[in-house]
C-alpha positions as CSV (number, residue, x, y, z in Angstrom):
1,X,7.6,-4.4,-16.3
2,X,7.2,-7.5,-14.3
3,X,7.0,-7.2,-10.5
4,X,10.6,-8.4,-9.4
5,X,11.8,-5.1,-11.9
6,X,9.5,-2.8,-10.1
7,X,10.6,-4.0,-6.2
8,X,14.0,-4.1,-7.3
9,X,13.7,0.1,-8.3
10,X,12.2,0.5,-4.8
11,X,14.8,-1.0,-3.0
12,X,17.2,0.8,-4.8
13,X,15.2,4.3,-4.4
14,X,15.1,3.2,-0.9
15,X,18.7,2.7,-0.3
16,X,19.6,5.6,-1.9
17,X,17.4,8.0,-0.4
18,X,18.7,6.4,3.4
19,X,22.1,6.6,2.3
20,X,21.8,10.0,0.9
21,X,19.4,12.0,2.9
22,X,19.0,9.7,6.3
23,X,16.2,8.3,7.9
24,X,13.7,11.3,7.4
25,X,14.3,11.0,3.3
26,X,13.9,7.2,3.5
27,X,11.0,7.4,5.5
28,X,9.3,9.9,2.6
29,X,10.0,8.0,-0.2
30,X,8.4,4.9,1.3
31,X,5.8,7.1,2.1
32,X,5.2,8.3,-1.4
33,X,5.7,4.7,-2.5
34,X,2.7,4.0,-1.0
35,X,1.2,6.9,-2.4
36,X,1.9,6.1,-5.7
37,X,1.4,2.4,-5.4
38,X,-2.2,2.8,-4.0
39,X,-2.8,5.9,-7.1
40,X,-1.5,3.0,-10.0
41,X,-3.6,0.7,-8.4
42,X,-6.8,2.8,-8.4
43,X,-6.0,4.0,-11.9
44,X,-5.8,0.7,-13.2
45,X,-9.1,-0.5,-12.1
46,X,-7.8,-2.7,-9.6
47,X,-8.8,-1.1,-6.4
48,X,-12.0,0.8,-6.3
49,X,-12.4,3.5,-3.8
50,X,-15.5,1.8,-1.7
51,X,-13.2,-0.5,-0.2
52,X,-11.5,1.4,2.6
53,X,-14.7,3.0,3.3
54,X,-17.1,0.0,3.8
55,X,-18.7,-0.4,6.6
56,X,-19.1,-3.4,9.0
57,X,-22.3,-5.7,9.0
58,X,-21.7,-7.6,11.8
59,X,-22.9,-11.2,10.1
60,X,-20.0,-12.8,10.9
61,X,-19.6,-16.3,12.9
62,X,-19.0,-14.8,16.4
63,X,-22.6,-12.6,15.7
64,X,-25.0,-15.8,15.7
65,X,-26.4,-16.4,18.5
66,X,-26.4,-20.2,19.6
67,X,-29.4,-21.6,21.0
C-alpha cells in the first residue's frame, strides 16, 4: 500500500471521526494514529527503541572551546 493510500485512509478516519463524534473523537484517533504509526514502525525494524531514550554528549560545535 503505497503512502499516498495510507494518508488518504487517515484523512478520511479523521474527517469522519470530527464529523461524527466532535473534536474529542478527532483528537483520539489522531492520537492512536500516532500510536499505531510509531508500533508499525518499531515492528518493522525501522525505528529502534534507543532512540527516544539517548542521551546528550554535548560534542557539538557550540561545546568547543575557542582559543
Amino acid at each position: 500500500m503505497s503512502m499516498t493510500v495510507v494518508g488518504l485512509v487517515a484523512g478520511m478516519a479523521l474527517g469522519f471521526a470530527a464529523y461524527f463524534g466532535g473534536f474529542g473523537a478527532f483528537v483520539l484517533v489522531a492520537a492512536l494514529g500516532a500510536v499505531g504509526f510509531v508500533a508499525g514502525r518499531f515492528l518493522d525494524g525501522d525505528l529502534a527503541a534507543g532512540e527516544f531514550f539517548r542521551t546528550r554528549t554535548g560534542t557539538g560545535d557550540r561545546d568547543i572551546r575557542r582559543r
